[in-house]
C-alpha positions in Angstrom: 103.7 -181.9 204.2 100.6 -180.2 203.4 100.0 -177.1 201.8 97.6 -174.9 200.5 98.2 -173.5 197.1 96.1 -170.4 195.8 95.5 -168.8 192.1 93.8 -167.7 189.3 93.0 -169.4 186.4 94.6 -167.3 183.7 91.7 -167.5 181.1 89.0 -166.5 183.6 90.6 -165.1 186.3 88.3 -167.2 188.6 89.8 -168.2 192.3 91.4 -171.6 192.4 93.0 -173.4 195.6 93.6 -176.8 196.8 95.4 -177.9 199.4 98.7 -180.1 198.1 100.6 -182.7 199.8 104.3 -182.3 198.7 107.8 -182.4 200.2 108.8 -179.1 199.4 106.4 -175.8 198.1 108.2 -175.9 194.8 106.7 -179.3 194.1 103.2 -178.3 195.8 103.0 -175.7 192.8 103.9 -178.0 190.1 101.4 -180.6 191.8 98.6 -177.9 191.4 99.7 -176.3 188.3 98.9 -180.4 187.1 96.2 -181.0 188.7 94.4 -177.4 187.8 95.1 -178.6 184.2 93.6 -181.6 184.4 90.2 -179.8 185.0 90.6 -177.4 182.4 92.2 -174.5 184.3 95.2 -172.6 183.4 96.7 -171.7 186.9 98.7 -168.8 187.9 100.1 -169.5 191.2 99.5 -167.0 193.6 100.8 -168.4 196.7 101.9 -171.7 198.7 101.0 -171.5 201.9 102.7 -173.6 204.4 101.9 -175.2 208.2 101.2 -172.2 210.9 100.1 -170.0 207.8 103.9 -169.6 206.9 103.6 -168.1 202.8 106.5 -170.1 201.3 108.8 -169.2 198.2 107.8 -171.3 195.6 109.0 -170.2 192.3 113.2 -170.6 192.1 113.1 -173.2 189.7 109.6 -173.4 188.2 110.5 -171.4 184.9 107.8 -169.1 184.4 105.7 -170.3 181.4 104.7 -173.3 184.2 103.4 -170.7 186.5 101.2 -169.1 183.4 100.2 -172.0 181.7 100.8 -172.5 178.1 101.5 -169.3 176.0 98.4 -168.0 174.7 98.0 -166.8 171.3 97.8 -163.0 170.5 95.6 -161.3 168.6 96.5 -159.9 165.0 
């Protein structure tokens, strides 16, 4: 199934979105979360949106530092 997944990239905040082909929305957001990193971007998934414009439920068991990225270092 296709689906199109939208977010931010968590370092700029700049738009991101793709549309995935996956068998379920959980693995379109993982599919997107790696293929945002392999062009630099940190994605924050926003939302995976299914055939007929249905927004899907994604996140049950992506654990949430894959939705943000890698953790990002504070500042002192």
């Amino acid at each position: 199934m296709i689906y199109l997944v939208a977010g931010l990239d968590h370092n700029t905040f700049s738009r991101w979105h793709d549309h995935v082909a996956a068998t379920d929305p959980t693995g379109a957001a993982r599919d997107a979360i790696a293929r945002a990193a392999r062009q630099g971007i940190e994605l924050v998934v926003a939302a995976v949106i299914g055939p007929y414009g249905s927004v899907e439920p994604f996140v049950a068991d992506v654990p949430p530092i894959a939705r943000a990225g890698r953790p990002r270092a504070h500042a002192a």
